[in-house]
C-alpha positions in Angstrom: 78.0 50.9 -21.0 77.4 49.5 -17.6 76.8 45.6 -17.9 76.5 44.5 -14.2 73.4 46.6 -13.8 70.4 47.4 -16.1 68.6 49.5 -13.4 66.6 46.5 -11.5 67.4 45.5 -8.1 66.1 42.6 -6.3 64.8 43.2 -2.5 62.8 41.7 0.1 59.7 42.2 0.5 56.5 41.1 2.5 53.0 42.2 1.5 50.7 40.5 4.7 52.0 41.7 7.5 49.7 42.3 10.7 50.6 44.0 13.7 50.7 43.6 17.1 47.5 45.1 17.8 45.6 42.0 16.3 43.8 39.8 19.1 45.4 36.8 17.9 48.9 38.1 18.1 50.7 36.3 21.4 52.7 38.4 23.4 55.5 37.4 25.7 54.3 37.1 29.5 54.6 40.7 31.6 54.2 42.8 28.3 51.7 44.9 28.7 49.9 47.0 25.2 48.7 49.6 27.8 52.6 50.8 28.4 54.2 53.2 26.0 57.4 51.2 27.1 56.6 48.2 25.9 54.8 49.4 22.8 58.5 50.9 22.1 60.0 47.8 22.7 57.5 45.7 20.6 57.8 48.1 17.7 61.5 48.3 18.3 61.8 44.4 17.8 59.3 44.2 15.0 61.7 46.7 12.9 64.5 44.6 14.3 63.5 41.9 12.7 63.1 43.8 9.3 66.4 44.1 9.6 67.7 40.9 10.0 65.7 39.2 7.5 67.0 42.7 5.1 63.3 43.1 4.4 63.2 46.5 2.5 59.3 46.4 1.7 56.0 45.6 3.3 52.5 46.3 4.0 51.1 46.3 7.3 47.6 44.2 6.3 45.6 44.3 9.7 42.0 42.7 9.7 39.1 44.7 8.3 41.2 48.1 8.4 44.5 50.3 9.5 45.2 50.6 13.0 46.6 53.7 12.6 47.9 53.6 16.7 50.2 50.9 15.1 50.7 51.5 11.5 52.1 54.7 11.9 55.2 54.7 14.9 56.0 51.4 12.8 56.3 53.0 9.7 58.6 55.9 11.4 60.4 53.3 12.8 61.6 51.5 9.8 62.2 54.8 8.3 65.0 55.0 10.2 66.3 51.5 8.8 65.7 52.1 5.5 62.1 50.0 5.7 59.5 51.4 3.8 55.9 50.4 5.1 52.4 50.7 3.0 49.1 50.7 4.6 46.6 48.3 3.9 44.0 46.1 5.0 42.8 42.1 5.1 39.3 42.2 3.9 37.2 39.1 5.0 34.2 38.0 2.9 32.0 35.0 4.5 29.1 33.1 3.0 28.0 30.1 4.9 31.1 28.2 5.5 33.1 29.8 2.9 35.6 32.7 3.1 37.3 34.6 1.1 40.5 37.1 2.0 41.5 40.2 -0.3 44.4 41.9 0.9 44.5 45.7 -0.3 47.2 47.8 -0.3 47.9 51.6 -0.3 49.4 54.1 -1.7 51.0 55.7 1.2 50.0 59.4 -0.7 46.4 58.4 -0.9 46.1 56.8 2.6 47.4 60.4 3.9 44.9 62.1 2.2 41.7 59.6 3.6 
């Protein structure tokens, strides 16, 4: 019998992600989001950076939906380093001053299949 592993493994993981393609998200001066070359590079470093921090997990959780012109080269991208990225969505509910945030989170099957 095997005593050093009962079949769990602990990773890394991060469920509210957004990506670049939010309007609050500061980019470096000379990038431009209308140049395929720099949306390599900025997707390039994002996926980077899942690798240095050995994050294994995530959800990309833009505002109010999936943008998909993000989402997906990002998903492909950490494919490659052993990242797997879910779709999903920050929802934002306002009443008068109040707010309220639900983060949902896809099946990557299902979302395929919307």
């Amino acid at each position: 019998m095997n005593k050093g592993n009962c079949g769990a493994e602990w990773v890394r993981d991060d469920l509210h992600l957004h990506s670049t393609g939010e309007d609050f998200f500061r980019l470096s001066p000379g990038i431009n989001l209308n140049s395929e070359e720099d949306k390599r590079k900025i997707i390039r470093a994002c996926v980077e950076k899942f690798k240095q921090t050995k994050l294994k997990f995530a959800a990309n959780t833009d505002y109010n939906g999936i943008k998909e012109e993000w989402f997906n080269p990002i998903k492909e991208e950490a494919k490659k380093e052993g990242t797997v990225i879910l779709p999903g969505a920050e929802l934002n509910i306002s009443k008068g001053r109040y707010s309220f945030y639900l983060i949902g989170v896809l099946n990557d099957d299902i979302y395929k299949r919307v």
